[in-house]
Backbone bond lengths (Angstrom), bond angles and torsions (degrees), N, CA, C in turn:
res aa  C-N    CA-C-N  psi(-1)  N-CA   C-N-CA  omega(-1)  CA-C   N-CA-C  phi
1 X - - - 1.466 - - 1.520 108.40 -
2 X 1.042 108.54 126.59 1.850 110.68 175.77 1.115 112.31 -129.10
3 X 1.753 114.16 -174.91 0.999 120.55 -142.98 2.197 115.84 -69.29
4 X 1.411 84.44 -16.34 1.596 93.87 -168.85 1.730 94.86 -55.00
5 X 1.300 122.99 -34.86 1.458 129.56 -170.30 1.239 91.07 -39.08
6 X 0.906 125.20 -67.52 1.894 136.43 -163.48 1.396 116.13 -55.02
7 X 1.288 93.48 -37.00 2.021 118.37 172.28 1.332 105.95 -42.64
8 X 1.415 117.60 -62.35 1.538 133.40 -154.35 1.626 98.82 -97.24
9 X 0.922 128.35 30.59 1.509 129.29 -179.28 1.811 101.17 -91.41
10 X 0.922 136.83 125.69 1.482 131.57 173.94 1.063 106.98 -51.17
11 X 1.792 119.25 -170.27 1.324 132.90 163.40 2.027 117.06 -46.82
12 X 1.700 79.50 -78.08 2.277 68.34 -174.49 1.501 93.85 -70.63
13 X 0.893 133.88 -59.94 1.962 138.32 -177.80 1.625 89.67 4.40
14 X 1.423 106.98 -56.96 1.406 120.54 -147.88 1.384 111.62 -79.11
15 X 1.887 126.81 -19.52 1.227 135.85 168.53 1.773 105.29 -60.90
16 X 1.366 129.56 -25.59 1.751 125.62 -168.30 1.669 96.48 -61.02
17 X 1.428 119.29 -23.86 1.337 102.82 168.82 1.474 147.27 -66.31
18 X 1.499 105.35 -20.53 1.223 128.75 168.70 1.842 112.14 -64.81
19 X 1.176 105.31 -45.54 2.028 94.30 171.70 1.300 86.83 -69.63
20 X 1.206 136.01 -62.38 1.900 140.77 -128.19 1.555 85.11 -57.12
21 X 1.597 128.10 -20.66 1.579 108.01 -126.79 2.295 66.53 -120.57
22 X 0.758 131.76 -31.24 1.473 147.89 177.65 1.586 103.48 -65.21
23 X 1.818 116.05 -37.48 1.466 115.65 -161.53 1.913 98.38 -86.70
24 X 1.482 89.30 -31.68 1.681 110.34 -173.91 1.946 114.32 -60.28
25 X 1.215 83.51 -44.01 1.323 110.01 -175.29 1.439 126.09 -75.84
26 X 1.724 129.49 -43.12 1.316 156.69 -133.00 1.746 99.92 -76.19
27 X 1.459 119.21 -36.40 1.260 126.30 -177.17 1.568 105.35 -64.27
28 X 0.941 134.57 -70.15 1.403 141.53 171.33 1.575 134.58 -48.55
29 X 1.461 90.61 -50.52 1.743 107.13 175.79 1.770 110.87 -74.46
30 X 1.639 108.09 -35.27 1.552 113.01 -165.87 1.108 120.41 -128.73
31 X 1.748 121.10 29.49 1.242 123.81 -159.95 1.620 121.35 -58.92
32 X 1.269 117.54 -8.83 1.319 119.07 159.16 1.242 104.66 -59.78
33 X 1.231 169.26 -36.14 1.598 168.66 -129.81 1.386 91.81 -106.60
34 X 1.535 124.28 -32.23 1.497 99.17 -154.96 1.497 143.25 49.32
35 X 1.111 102.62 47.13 1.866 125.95 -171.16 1.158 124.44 -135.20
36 X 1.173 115.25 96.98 1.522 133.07 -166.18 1.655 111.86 -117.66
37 X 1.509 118.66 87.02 1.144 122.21 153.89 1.353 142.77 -64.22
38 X 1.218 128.81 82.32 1.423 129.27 -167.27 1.762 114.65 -71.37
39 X 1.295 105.12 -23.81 1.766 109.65 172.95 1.455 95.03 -71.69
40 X 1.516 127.91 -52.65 1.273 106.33 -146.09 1.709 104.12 -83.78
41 X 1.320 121.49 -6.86 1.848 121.81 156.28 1.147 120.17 -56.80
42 X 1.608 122.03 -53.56 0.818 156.06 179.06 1.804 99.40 -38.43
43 X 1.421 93.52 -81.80 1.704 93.00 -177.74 1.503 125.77 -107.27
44 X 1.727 101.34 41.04 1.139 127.99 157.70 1.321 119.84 -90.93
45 X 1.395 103.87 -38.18 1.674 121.75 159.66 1.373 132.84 -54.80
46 X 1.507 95.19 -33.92 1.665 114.38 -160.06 1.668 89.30 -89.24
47 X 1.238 102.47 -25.68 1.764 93.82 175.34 1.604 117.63 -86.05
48 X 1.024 122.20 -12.81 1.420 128.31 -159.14 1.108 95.56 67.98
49 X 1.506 133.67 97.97 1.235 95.95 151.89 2.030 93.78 -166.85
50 X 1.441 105.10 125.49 1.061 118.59 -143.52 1.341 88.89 -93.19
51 X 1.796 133.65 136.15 1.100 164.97 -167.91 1.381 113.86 -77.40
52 X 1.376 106.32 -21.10 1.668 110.44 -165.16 1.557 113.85 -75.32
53 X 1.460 102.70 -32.61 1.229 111.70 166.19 1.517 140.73 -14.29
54 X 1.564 94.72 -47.98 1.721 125.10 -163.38 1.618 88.00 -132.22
55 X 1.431 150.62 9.86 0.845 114.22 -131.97 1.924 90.58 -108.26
56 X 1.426 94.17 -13.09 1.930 113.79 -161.69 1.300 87.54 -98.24
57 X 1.133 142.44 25.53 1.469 150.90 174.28 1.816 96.06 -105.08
58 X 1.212 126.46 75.59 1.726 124.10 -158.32 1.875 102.36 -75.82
59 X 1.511 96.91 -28.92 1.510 89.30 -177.43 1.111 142.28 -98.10
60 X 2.041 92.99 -7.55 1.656 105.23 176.56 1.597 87.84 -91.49
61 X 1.415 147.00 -15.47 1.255 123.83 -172.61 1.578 105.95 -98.15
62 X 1.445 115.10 -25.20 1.443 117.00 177.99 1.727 96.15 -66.57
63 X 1.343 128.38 -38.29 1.599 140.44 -179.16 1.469 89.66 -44.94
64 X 1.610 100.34 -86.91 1.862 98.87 -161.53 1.280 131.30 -58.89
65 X 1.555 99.78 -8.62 1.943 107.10 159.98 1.578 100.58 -60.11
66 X 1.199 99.69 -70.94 1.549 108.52 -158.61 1.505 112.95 -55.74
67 X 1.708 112.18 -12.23 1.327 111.90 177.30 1.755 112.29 -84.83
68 X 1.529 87.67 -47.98 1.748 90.69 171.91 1.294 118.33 -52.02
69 X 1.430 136.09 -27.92 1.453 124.99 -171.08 1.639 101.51 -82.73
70 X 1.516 111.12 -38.48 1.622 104.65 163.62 0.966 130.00 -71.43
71 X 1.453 135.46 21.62 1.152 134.31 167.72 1.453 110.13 -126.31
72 X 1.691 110.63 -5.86 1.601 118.86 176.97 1.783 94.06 -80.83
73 X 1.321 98.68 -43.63 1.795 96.05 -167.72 1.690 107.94 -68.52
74 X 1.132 104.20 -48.22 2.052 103.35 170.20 1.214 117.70 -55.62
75 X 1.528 124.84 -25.24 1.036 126.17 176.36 2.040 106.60 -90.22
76 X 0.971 108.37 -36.69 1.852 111.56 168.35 1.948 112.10 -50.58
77 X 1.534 81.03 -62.21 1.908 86.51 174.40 1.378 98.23 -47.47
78 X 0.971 144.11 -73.47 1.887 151.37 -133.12 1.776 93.20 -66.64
79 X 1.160 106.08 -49.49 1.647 108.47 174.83 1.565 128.36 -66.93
80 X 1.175 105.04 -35.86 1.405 129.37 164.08 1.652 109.30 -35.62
81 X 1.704 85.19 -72.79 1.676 99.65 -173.92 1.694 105.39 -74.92
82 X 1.339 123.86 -27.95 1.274 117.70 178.86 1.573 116.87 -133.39
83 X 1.218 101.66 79.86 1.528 105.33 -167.94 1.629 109.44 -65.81
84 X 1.297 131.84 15.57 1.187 134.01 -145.61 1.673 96.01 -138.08
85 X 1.193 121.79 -12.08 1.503 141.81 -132.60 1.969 90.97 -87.40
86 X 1.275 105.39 170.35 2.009 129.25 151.29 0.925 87.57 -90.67
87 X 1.295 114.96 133.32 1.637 131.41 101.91 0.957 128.19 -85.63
88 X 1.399 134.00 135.77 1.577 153.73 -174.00 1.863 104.56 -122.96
89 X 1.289 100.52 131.45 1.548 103.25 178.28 1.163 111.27 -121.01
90 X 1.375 125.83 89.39 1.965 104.27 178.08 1.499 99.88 -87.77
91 X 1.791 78.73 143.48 1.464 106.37 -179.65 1.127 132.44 78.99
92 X 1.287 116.90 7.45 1.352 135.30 -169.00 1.469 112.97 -31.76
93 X 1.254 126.09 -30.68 1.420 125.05 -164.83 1.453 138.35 63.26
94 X 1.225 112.11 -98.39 1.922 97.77 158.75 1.987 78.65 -151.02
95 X 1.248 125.00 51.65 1.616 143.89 136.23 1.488 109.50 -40.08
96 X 1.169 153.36 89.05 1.410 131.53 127.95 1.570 150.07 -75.69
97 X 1.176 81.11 72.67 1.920 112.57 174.88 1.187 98.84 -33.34
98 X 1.280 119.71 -60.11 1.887 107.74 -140.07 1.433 95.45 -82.39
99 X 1.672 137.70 -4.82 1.622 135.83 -161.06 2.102 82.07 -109.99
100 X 1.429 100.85 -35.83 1.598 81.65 -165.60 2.174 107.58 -75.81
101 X 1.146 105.73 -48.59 1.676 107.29 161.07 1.401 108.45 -57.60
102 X 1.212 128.92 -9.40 1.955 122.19 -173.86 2.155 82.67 42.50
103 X 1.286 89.58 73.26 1.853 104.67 135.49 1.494 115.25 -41.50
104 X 1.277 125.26 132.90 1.391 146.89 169.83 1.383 119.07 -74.61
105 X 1.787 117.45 137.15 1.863 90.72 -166.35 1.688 86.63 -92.78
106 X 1.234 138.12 57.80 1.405 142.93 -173.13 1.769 99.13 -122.04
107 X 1.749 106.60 -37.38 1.304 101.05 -176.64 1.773 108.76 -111.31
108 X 1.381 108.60 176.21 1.477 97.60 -172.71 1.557 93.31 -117.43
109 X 1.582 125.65 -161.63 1.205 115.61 -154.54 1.877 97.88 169.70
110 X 1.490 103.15 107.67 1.924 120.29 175.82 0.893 113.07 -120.75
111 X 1.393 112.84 126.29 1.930 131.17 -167.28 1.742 82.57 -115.49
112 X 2.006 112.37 112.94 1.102 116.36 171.95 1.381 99.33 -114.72
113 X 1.084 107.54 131.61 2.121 125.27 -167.25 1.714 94.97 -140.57
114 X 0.962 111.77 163.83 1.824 134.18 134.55 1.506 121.71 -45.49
115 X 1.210 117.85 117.51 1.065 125.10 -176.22 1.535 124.03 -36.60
116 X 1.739 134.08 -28.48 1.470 133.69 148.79 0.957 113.74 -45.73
117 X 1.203 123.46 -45.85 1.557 120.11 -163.50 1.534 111.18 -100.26
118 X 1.116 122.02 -1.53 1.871 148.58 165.19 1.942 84.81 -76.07
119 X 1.287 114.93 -63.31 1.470 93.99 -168.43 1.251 109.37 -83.18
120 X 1.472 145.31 0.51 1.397 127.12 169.43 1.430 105.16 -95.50
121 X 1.226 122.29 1.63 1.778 126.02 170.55 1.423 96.46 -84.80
122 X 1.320 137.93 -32.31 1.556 140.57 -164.32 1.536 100.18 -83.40
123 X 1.379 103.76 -33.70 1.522 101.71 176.52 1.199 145.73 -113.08
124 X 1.475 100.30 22.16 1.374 125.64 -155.65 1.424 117.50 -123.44
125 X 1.756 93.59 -60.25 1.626 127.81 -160.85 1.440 99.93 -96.17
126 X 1.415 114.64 126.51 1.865 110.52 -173.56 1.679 100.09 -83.15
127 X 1.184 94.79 149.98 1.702 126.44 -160.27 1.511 81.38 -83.39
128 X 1.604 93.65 156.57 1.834 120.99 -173.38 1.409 108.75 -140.98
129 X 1.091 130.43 135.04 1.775 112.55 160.13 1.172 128.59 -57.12
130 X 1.317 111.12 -15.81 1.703 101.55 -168.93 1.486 80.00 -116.15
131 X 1.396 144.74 46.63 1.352 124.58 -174.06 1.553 92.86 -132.77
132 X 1.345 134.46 122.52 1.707 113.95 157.41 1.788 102.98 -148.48
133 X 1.093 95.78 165.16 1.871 108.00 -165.96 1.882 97.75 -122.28
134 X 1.852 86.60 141.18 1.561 107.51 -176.47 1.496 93.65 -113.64
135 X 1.255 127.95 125.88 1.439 139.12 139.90 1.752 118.04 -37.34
136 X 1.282 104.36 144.46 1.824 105.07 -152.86 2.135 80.00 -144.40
137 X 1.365 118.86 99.93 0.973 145.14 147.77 1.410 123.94 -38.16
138 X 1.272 135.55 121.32 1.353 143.39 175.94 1.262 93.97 -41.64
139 X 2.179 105.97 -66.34 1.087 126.28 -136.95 2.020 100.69 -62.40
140 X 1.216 109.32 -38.79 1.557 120.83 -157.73 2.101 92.29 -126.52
141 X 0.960 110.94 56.83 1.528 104.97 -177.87 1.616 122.70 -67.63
142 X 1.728 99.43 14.77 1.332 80.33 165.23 1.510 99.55 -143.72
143 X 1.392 102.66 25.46 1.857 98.59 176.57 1.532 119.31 -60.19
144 X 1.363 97.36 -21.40 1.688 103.95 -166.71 1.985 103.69 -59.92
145 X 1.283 103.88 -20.08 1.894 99.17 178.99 1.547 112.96 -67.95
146 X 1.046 123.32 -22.50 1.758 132.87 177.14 1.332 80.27 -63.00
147 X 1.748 136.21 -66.32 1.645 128.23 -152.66 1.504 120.41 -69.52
148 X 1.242 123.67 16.53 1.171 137.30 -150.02 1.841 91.48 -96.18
149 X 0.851 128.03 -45.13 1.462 121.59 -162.76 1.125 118.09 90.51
150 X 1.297 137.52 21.13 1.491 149.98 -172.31 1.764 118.39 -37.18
151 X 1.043 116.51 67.08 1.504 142.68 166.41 1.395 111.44 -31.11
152 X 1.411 119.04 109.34 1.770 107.45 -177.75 2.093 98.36 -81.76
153 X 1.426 97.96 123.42 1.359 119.64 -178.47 1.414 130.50 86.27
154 X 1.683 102.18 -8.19 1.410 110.01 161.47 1.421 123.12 -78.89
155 X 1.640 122.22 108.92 1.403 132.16 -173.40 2.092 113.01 -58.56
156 X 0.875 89.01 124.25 1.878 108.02 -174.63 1.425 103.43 -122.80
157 X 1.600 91.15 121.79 1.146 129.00 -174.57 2.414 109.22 -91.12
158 X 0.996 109.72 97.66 1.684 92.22 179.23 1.207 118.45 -106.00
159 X 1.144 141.64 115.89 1.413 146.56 174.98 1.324 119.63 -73.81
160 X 1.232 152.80 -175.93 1.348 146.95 -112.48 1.620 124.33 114.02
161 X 1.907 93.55 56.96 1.521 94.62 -166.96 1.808 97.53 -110.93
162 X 1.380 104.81 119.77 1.515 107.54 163.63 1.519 96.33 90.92
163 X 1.642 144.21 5.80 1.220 137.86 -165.21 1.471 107.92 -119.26
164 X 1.233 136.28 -27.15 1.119 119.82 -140.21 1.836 99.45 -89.15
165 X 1.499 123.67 -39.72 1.483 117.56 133.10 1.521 134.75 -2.67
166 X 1.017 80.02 -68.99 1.918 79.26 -175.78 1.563 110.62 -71.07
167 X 1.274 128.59 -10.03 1.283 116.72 -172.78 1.623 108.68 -104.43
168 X 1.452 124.20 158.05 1.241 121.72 -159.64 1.513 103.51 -101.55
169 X 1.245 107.58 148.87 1.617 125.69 -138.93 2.119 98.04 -45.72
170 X 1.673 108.85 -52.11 1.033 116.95 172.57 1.548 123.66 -37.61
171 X 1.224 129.69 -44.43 1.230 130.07 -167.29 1.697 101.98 -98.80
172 X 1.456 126.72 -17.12 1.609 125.94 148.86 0.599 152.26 -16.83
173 X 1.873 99.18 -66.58 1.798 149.37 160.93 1.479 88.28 -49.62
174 X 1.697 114.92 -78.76 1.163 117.15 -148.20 2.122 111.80 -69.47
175 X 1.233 96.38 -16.23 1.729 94.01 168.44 1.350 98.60 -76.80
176 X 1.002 170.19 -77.48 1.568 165.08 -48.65 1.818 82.21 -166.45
177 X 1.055 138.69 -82.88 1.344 118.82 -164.88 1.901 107.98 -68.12
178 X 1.617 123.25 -19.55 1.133 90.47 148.67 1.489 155.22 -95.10
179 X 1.285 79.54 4.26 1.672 85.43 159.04 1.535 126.70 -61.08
180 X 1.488 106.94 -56.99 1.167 96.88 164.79 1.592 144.08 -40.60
181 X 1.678 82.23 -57.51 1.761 94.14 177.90 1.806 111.61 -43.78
182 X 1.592 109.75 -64.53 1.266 108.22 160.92 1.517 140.07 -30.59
183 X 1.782 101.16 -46.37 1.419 99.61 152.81 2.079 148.16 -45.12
184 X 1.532 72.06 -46.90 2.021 108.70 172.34 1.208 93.05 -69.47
185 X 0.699 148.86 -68.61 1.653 142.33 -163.06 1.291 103.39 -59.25
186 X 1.130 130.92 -54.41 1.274 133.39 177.32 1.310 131.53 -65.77
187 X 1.200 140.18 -24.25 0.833 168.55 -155.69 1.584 116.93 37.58
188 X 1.886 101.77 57.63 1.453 111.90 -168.01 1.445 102.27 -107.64
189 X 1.343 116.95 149.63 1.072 122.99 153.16 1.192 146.89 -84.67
190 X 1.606 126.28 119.76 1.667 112.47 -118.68 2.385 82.59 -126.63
191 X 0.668 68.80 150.98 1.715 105.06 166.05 1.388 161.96 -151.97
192 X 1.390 114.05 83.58 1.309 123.59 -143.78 1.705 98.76 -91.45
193 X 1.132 111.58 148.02 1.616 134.60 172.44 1.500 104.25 -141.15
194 X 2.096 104.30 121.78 1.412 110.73 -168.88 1.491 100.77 -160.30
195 X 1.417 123.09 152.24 1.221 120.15 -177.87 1.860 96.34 -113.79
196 X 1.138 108.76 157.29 1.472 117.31 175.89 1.508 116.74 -160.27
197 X 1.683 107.64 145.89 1.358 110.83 -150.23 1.576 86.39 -117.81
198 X 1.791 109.39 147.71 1.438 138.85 -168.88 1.918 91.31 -54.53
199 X 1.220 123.22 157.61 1.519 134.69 148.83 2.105 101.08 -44.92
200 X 0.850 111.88 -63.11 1.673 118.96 168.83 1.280 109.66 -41.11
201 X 1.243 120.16 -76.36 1.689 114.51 171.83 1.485 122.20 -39.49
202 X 1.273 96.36 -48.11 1.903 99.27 174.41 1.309 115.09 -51.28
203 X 1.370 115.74 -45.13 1.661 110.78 -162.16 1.856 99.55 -95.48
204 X 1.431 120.41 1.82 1.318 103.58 170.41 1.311 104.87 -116.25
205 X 1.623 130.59 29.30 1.506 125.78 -179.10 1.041 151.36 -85.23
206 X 2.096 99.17 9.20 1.140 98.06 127.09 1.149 147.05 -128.74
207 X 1.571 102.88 64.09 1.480 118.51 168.07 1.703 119.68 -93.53
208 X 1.608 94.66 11.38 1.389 115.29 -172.75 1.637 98.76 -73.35
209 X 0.950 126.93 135.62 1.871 118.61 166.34 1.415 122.16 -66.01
210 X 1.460 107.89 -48.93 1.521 107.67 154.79 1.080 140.96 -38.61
211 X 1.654 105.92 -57.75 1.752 125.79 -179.88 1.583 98.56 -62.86
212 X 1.083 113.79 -35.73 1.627 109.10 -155.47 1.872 103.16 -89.02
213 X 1.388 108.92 4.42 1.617 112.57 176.24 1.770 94.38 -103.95
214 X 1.645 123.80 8.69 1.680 124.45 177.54 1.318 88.58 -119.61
215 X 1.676 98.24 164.27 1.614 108.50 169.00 1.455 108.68 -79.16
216 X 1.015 134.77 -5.54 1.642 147.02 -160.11 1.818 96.30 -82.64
217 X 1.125 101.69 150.56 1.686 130.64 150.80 1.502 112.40 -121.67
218 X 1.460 108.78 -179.31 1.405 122.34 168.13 1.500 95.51 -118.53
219 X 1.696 108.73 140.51 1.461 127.22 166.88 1.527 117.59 -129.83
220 X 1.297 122.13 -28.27 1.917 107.40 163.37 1.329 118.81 -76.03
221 X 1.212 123.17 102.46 1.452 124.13 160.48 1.592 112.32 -77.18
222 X 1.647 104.96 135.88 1.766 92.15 172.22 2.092 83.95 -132.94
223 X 1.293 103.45 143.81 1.478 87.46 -154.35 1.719 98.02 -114.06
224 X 1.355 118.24 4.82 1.749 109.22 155.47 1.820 93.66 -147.41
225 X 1.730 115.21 -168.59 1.370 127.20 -167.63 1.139 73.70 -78.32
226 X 1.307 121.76 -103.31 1.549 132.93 -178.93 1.690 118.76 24.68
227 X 1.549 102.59 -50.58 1.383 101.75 -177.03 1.339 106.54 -85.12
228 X 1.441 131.30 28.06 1.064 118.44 155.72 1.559 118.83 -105.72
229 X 1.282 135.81 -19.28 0.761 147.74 120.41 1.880 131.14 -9.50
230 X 1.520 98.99 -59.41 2.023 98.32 170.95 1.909 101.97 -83.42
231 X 0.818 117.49 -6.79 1.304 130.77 170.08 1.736 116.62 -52.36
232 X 1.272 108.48 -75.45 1.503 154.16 -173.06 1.646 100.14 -124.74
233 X 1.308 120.68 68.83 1.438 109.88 138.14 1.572 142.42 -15.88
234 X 0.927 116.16 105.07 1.487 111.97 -175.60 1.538 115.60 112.00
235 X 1.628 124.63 -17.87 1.171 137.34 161.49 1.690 111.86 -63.05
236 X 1.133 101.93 93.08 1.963 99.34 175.20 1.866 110.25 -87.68
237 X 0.746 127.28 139.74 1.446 135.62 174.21 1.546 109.77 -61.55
238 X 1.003 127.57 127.60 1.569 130.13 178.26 1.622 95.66 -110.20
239 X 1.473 121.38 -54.99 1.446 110.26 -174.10 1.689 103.92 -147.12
240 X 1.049 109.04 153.18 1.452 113.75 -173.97 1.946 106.39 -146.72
241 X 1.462 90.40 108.65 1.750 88.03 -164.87 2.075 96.35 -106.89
242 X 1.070 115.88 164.37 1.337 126.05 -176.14 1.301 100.59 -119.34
243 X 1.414 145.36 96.60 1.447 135.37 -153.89 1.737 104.07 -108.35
244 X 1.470 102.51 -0.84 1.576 95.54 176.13 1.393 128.64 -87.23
245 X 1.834 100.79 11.42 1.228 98.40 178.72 1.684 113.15 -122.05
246 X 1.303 98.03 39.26 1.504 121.52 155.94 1.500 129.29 -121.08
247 X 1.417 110.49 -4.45 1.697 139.20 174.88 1.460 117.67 -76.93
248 X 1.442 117.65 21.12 1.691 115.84 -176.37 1.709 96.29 84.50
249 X 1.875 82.26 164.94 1.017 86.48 -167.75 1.506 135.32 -94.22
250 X 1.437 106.17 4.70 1.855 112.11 149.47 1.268 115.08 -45.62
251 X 1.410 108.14 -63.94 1.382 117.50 -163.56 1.409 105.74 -55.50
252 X 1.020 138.20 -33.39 1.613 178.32 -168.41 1.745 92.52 -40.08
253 X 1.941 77.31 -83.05 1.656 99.14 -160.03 1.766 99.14 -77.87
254 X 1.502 110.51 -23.94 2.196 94.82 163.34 1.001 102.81 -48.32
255 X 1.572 120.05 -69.73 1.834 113.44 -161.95 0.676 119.99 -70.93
256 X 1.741 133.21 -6.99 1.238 102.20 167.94 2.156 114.87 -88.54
257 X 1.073 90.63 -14.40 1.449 112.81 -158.47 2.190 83.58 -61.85
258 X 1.324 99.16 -61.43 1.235 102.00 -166.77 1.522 111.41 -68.40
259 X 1.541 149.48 -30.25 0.594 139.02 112.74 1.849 146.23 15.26
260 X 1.974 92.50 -57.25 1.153 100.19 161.39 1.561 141.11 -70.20
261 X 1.671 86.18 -28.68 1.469 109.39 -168.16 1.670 104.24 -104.53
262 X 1.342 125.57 -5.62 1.923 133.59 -178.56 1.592 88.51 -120.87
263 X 1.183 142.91 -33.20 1.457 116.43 -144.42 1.568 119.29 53.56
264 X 1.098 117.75 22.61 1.417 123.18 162.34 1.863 115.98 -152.20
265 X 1.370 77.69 157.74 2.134 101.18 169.80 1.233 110.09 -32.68
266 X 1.815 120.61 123.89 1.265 100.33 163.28 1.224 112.52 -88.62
267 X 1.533 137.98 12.43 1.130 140.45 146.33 1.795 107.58 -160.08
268 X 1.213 112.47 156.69 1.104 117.09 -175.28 1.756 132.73 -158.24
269 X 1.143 125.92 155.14 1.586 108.40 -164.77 1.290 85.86 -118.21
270 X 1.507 118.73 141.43 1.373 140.72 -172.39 1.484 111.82 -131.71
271 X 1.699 94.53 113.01 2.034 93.33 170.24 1.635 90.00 -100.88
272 X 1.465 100.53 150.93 1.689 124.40 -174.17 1.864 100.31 -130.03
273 X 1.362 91.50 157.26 1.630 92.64 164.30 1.923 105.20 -151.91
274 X 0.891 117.88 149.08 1.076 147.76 172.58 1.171 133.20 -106.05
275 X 1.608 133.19 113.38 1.651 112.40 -147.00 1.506 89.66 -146.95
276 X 1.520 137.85 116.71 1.174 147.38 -125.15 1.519 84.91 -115.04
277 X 2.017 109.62 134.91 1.604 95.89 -176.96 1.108 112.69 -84.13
């Protein structure tokens, strides 16, 4: 696999490099974190594709460490309590969650991406039995929730790491209330884990150093937890972390600064649950 792989990556397709290049990196650059990805070297290599790029970017890669371990531990609890459970990952990128938590062959587990990045997971990322990936369409970007297998009383876990940004405010709304609805119907018990960036962050994203080496921006702003919740009814907040104020100390004095001046996150990762009456 070479470098052209990376070539043909679309617009957001093309943001999965920015963690990949953070997961590649994290041992050396952030050894306080204690986070050692051996998949993502592994088929960081297998892509050609050199880390350095993104790598002097200290706070978006110190960021997606510190995001990945909060989304390894929400995703550990969820198994814990439901060893039997879905997990669903949109957007996964070339992420291997289920090898870095050692996934259970008790639970099952769907990495929904864009079809480029569906084929560099097929050729990249080692295959699991309980592991398989749905293609996620420009045209229909949210058909992939019908493919889910929606189990009445089996608890589903959905992830939402690094995506909910890139998508435009309309299709946001419409992921987040259909989840639910899908949930209600089912009578599943639903649990969402998602990061989301301030109205402020959106309109300066690409003043990001990272973002601004992709063709991508960010366009959904959701501007506290709460508003995910009047959003999607029935979504209650379980935890709501602010991770930019472990990213140095720029990042530091934004969140707190904005914070001071919004009373809210200038970005933040939100676990939700959903509990079917």
């Amino acid at each position: 696999m070479d470098d052209l792989s990376i070539k043909s990556l679309g617009t957001i397709p093309e943001t999965l490099l920015i963690p990949l290049a953070a997961r590649m990196t994290a041992p050396d650059r952030h050894p306080d974190l204690q986070f050692r990805d051996v998949e993502a070297m592994r088929i960081g290599t297998a892509l050609g594709f050199d880390p350095a790029r993104f790598a002097r970017d200290t706070g978006s890669m110190r960021g997606s460490v510190l995001r990945a371990q909060w989304f390894d531990r929400v995703t550990e609890t969820f198994i814990a309590s439901h060893p039997a459970g879905l997990c669903v990952s949109i957007g996964s990128g070339l992420d291997d969650r289920p090898s870095r938590i050692r996934l259970p062959a008790t639970a099952d587990w769907i990495d929904a991406d864009f079809a480029d990045v569906i084929c560099l997971r097929e050729a990249l990322v080692a295959r699991r039995a309980n592991v398989r990936t749905i293609r996620v369409t420009e045209k229909e970007p949210l058909a992939w929730m019908d493919e889910l297998g929606w189990t009445s009383g089996r608890p589903t876990l959905v992830l939402a790491e690094g995506v909910s940004m890139y998508l435009s405010p309309s299709v946001g709304e419409d992921l987040l209330r259909g989840l639910v609805d899908r949930a209600a119907r089912n009578g599943t018990l639903l649990e969402l884990a998602a990061d989301f960036a301030s109205p402020m962050l959106v309109r300066q994203s690409r003043r990001n150093p990272s973002l601004a080496k992709t063709r991508a921006s960010f366009r959904w702003a959701v501007p506290s937890p709460e508003t995910v919740g009047d959003i999607a009814p029935g979504l209650a907040v379980i935890e709501a972390v602010d991770i930019t104020r472990r990213c140095g100390a720029l990042a530091r004095t934004m969140a707190s600064l904005h914070r001071l001046l919004t009373g809210r996150p200038v970005y933040f990762c939100g676990h939700y649950r959903f509990r079917p009456r």
